[in-house]
Residue, then its C-alpha position, 0 to 999 in steps of 0.5 A: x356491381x363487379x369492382x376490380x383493383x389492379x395495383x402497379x408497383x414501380x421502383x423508378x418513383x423513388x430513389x430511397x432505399x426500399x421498401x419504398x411504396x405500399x400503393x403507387x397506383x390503381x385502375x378501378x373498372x367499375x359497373x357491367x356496361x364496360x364502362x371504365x373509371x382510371x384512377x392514378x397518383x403519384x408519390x408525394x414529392x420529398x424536398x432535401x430535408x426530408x429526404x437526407x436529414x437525419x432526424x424527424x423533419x420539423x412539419x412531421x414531428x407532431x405525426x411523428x410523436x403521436x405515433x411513438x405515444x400510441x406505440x409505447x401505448x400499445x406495448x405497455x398495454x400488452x405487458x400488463x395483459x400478459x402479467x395479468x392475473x385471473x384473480x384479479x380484477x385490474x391489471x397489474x401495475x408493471x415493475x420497473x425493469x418490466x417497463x424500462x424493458x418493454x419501452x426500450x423495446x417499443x423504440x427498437x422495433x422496425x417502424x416499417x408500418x409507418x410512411x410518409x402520404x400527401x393529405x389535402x396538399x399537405x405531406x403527413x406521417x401515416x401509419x397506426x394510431x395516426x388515422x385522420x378520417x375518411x381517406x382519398x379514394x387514391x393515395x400514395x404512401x411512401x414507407x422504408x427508406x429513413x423513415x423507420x430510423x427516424x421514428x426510433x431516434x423520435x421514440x429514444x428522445x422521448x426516453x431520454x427527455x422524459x425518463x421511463x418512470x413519467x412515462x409509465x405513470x402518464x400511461x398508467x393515467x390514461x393513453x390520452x395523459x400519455x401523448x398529452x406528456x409527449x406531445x400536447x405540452x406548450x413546448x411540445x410539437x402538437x401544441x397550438x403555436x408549434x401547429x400554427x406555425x407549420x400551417x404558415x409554412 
């Protein structure tokens, strides 16, 4: 079976400032026979809050920190791999300056693999750490624009909210304790009632 993808990029689909779309549209040819299967989307539809305000839109920020945990994760876990001995068995806990650095970096970084994708009607934050499942067969996601901003102010918040020794140790404790201390906490944004509440919008 003969399967050929062409990708059309069109930069009238938004107005934010680019890098805009990773994927606006698709045309599938599927099969030897001629027979042809089109396949088209458009980019998710953004209200004024999200696309002016400055901070990270209420309905995103459970996305939003999940993918500040698993990039702080992602760090720390290649600082400790660096500062690893071959005598030793385990990884080596990092100094405090080491981990006061690693994450002041983590939340400095472009954020530019993160966008914004509409999944089951709903618009959701996409981008590493942030895989939900099987996919549609198309999709759109809207990445640059204020997005990566967003993502640092989220990142530094938790810095400032946490401190960087609480969030070290919960990492140390495991990924899971990590996003659990940043997000999972009754007051958190991916705590049950604050989920529940956006359902209801």
């Amino acid at each position: 079976m003969l399967v050929s993808v062409l990708q059309e990029v069109s930069s009238e689909a938004m107005r934010l400032s680019p890098p805009l779309l990773l994927l606006l549209g698709c045309r599938a040819i599927l099969g030897s026979s001629g027979d042809r299967v089109s396949l088209s989307a458009s980019a998710p539809t953004l209200d004024d809050e999200e696309k002016y305000s400055a901070h990270m839109p209420t309905h995103l920020r459970c996305d939003a920190c999940r993918a500040v945990a698993f990039q702080m994760g992602q760090h720390l876990a290649k600082a400790e791999a660096k500062s690893h001995t071959p005598d030793s068995s385990e990884l080596q806990e990092l100094s405090e300056s080491t981990y006061t650095d690693v994450l002041d970096r983590t939340c400095s970084q472009n954020w530019q693999s993160y966008g914004v994708q509409e999944v089951n009607q709903m618009k959701r934050l996409m981008g590493p750490g942030l895989s939900k499942g099987p996919e549609p067969s198309i999709s759109v996601m809207v990445t640059g624009g204020p997005w990566p901003n967003r993502l640092s102010m989220t990142c530094f918040h938790y810095l400032g909210e946490f401190g960087e020794d609480q969030i070290y140790e919960a990492y140390r404790q495991g990924r899971e304790n990590l996003e659990k201390l940043l997000c999972g906490d009754t007051r958190g944004p991916c705590s049950q009632e604050i989920l529940a509440q956006r359902e209801e919008l």
